[in-house]
C-alpha positions as CSV (number, residue, x, y, z in Angstrom):
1,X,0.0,-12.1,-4.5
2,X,-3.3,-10.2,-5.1
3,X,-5.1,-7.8,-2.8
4,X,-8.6,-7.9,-2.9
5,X,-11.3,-5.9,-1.7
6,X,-15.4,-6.6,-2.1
7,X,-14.3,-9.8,-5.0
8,X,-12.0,-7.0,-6.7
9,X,-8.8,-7.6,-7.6
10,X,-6.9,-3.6,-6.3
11,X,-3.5,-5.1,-6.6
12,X,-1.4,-7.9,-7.9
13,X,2.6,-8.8,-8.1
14,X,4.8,-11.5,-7.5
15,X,5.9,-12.3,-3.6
16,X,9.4,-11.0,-4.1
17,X,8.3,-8.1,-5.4
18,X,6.8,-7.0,-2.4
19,X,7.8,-5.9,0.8
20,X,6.9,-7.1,4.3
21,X,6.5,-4.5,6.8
22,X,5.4,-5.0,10.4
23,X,2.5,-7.3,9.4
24,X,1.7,-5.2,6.0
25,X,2.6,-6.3,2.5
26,X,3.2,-3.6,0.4
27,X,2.4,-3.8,-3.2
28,X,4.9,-1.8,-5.5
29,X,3.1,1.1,-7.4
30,X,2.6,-0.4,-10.7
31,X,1.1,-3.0,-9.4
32,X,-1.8,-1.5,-8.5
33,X,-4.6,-1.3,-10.7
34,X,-5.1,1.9,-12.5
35,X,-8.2,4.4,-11.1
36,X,-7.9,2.1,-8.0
37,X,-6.7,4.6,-5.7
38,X,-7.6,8.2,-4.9
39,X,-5.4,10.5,-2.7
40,X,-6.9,11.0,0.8
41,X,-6.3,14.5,3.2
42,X,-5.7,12.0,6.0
43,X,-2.5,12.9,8.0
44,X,-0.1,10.5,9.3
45,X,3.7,10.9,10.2
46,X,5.6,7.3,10.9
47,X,8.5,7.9,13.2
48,X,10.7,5.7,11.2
49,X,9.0,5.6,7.4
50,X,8.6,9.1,6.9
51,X,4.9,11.0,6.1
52,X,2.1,8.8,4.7
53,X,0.3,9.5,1.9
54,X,-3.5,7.8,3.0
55,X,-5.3,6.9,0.1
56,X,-9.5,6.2,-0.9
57,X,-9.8,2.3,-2.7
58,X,-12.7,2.8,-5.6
59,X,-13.0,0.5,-7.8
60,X,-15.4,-1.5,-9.7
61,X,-18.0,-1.1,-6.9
62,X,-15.4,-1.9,-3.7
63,X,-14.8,1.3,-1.7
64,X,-12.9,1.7,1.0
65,X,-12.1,5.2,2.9
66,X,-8.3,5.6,3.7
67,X,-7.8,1.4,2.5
68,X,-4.4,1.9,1.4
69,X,-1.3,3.8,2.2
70,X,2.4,4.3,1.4
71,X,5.4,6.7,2.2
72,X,6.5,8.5,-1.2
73,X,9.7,10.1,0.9
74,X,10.9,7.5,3.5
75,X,13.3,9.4,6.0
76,X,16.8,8.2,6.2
77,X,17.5,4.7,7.5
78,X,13.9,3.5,6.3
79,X,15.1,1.4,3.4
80,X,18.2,0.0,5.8
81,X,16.1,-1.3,8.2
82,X,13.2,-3.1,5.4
83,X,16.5,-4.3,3.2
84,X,14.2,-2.7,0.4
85,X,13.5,0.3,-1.0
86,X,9.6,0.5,-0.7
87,X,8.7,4.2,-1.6
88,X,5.8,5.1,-2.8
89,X,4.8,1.1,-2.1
90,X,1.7,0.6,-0.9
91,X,-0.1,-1.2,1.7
92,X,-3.9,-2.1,2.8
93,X,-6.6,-1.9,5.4
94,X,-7.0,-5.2,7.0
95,X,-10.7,-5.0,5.0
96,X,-8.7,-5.5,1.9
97,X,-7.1,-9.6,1.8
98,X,-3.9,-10.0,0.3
99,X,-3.2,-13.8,-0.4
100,X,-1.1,-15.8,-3.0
């Protein structure tokens, strides 16, 4: 699957190596282009999945402010209830398609 913002590829990986989480996929870390993302000051606490870590999508001309997100330290039960262990996955802004 490939998530792709402005005609730029952000992220690729195979289906089954991502995670579908209420409506999101989230790409596992390496997957993610290198320079793509840039950590963001924008605060958000899931009661379930732990603290967000929001991030800035730059890359090759797409930009997107807080595009992408993922929990680097899921609170306990998180990867029970996904059947996965998806931290520091990460997920995008609806402005950013993710198809096979």
């Amino acid at each position: 699957m490939k998530a792709v913002l402005d005609g730029v590829v952000i992220a690729e990986a195979d289906r089954d190596d991502l995670a579908s989480i209420e409506g999101n996929w989230y790409f596992p870390p390496q997957s993610v282009r290198e320079g793509a993302l840039h950590k963001s000051p924008t605060p958000y606490t899931c009661p379930w999945k732990g603290a967000a870590q929001y991030w800035n999508v730059s890359l090759d001309g797409a930009e997107l402010t807080d595009g992408a997100w993922s929990y680097p330290d899921l609170y306990p039960g998180a990867v029970e209830r996904v059947g996965k262990d998806f931290a520091g996955f990460v997920a995008f802004d609806r402005k950013v398609v993710v198809s096979d």
